[in-house]
N, C-alpha and C positions, 0 to 999 in steps of 0.2 A: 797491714796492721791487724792483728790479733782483736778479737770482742776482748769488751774490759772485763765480763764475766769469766773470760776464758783466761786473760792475765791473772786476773785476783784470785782465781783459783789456785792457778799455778803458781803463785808468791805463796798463799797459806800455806800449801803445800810444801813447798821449801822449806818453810819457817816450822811445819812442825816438826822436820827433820835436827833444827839445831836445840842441843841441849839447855841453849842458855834463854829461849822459848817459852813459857808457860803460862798458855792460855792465850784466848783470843785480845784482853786488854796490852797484853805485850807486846801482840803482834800488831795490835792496830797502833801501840804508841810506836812501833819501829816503822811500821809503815808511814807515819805520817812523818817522819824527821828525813826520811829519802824523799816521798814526795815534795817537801818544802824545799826541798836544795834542785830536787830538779824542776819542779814551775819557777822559783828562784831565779833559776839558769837561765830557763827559757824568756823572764820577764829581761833579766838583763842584756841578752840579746838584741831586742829589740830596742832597749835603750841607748845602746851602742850603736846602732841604727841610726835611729832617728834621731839623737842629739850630738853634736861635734863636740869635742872635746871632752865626753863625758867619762866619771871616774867610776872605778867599780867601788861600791861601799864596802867592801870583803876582798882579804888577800885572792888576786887571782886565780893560786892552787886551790881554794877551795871550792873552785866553782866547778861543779857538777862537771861541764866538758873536760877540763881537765885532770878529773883523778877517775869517772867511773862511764864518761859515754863510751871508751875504751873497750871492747866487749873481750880484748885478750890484757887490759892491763893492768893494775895491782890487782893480787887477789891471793888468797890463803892469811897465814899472820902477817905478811905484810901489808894485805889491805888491812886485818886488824889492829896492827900496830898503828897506822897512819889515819884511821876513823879515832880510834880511843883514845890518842897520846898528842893527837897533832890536830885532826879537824877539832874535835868536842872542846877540847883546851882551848884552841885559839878563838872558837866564833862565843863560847862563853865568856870569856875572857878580853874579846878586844873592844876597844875602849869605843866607845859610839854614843855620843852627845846627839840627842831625839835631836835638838833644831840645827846639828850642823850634820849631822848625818842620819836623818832618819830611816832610810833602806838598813844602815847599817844595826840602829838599835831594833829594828824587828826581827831582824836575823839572831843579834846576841839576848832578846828576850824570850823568843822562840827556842833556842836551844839551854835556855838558862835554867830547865828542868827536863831537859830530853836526855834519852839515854841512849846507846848502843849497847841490846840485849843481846845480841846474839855472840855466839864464841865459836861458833867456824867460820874462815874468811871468805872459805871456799862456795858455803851455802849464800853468802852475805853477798859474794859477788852475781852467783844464779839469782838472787834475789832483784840485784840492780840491773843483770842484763834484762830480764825481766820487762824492769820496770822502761826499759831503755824503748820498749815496743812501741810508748806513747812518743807523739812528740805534741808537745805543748806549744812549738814555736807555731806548730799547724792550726789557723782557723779552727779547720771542720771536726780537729780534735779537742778544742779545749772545753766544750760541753761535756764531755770523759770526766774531767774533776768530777763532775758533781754524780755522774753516773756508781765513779768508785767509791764516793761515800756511801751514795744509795747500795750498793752491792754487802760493804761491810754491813752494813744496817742490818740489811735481808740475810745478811750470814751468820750475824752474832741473835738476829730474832731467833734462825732456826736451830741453835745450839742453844738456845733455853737459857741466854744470859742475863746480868740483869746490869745498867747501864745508867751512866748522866750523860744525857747529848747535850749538844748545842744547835740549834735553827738558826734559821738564815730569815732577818726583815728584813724590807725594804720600805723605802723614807722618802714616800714622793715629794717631803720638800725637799730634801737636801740630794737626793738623789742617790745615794749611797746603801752599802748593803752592808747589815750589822751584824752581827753574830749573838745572839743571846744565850745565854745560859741558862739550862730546864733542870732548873731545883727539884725537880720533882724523878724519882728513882722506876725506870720502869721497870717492870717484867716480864718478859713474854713466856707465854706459855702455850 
């Protein structure tokens, strides 16, 4: 396994090669719709695991192993044919009732303003081998999430941008971890 400082470099990098790129808020909004699909993945795996008979909330094809752990398989326009025409379409669009399938309505609400920036397939697929370095199924790697945020943070402070985050609480009664939104616009300088 590659350091995450050393992957996330090498994803910006990528990413500032594609035309269809501009700027660090683009890159972090592409990044975070491949990350989602592939923790996604790795969450459903273990689900498959450990429950019998359990159903995937999302057509199978979509699920990260299938179109992009692949490190030779779609790739050029025809991975972008099949991200822009066929994933984006279907997880926006499939139908997912929060109380009869809630995996599924966090998937079609999470992609219900995501986009796919980029317009080479080619870049897009180095982008996923990439990202393929992690594996999320692995314990000792899944404190990496939070590293890779930490890394964009440290990335877009040092390019002098100016940002709304979101933080992470925690809820010693309910035991849960929240996300908040910080209304407040930084700057770093």
């Amino acid at each position: 396994m590659s350091s995450i400082s050393s992957v996330i470099k090498s994803i910006q990098d990528i990413m500032r090669k594609d035309a269809g790129i501009d700027g660090d808020a683009q890159r972090l909004g592409q990044l975070s719709w491949l990350l989602f699909l592939k923790v996604f993945d790795a969450q459903e795996e273990e689900l498959e695991f450990e429950q019998d008979n359990y159903r995937c909330p999302i057509p199978e094809r979509f699920l990260w192993r299938n179109w992009a752990a692949d490190s030779e398989g779609l790739t050029g326009d025809a991975l972008l044919d099949f991200v822009n025409n066929d994933l984006f379409d279907s997880l926006k669009d499939q139908p997912a009732n929060i109380s009869l399938n809630p995996r599924g309505y966090v998937v079609k609400e999470a992609f219900s303003d995501a986009f796919n920036y980029m317009k080479n397939g080619t870049l897009l697929k180095q982008v996923i081998n990439k990202l393929n370095e992690i594996d999320f199924t692995d314990s000792s790697e899944r404190h990496l999430f939070g590293d890779i945020y930490e890394q964009i943070l440290r990335d877009l402070q040092s390019a002098g941008n100016a940002g709304e985050f979101y933080t992470m609480s925690y809820s010693p009664c309910s035991n849960k971890v929240h996300l908040q939104e910080s209304r407040e616009i930084v700057t770093f300088s």
